[in-house]
N, C-alpha and C positions, 0 to 999 in steps of 0.2 A: 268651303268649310272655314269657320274663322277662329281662329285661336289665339290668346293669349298672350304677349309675350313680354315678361319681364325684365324693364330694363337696371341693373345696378347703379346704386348711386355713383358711382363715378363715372360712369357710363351716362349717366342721363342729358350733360351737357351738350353730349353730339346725337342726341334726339329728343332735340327740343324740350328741354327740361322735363320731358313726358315718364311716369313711374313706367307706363306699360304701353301696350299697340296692341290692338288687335289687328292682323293680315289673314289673307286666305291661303292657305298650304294644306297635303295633304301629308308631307314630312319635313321631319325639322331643318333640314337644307332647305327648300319651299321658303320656310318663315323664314330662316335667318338671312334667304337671298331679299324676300318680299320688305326684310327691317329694312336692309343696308343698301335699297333702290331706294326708300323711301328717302333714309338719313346716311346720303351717302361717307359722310365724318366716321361714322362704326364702324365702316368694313376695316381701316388701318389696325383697328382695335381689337378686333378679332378674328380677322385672316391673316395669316404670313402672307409673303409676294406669290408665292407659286400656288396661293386659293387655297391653302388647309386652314382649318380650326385651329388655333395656335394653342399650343402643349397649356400655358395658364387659362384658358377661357374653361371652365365647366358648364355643361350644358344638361337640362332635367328638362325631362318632360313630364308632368305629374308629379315630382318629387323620385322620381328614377332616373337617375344617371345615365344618360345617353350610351357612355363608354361600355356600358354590360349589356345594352339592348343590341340595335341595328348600328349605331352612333349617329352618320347625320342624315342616315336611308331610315332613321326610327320614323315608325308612320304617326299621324296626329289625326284627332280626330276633333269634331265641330268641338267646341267649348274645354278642349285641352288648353292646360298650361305650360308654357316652354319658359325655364325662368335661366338667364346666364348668371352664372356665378363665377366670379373671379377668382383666381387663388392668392391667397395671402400668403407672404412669407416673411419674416424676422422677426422680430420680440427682442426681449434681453436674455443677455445669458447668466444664470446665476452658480 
């Protein structure tokens, strides 16, 4: 099954300038292992040492938030989109 996966701009340097990849997974663990064989630079970016999703990486698949589905046992399906979203933090303070 091949699906989608979005890569963030700031992310895009360590996969090959590429906006997106399609891999074959049938859950989003699947794809995010299938991204970070391919470009192996991502995996520092979004695993800790001991293999977890790292607490800033957000992860959707269709626009659903991993974290309220399965998280990375969420299933995928042919022409699903898995988009990572980074969390942003600071601004000014007024």
């Amino acid at each position: 099954m091949a699906v989608k996966v979005i890569i963030p701009t700031p992310l895009r340097a360590y996969a090959g300038k590429q906006e997106s990849i399609e891999v074959a997974a049938t859950t989003v663990s699947e794809a995010l292992s299938a991204l970070t064989s391919q470009f192996s630079e991502l995996k520092k970016h979004l695993f800790s040492d001991d293999g977890r999703l790292r607490s800033f990486v957000n992860v959707y698949v269709n626009d659903e938030d991993i974290r309220y589905l399965q998280k990375e046992q969420t299933a995928v399906r042919d022409g699903d989109t898995v988009s990572i979203v980074p969390s942003i933090a600071g601004g000014a303070r007024n």
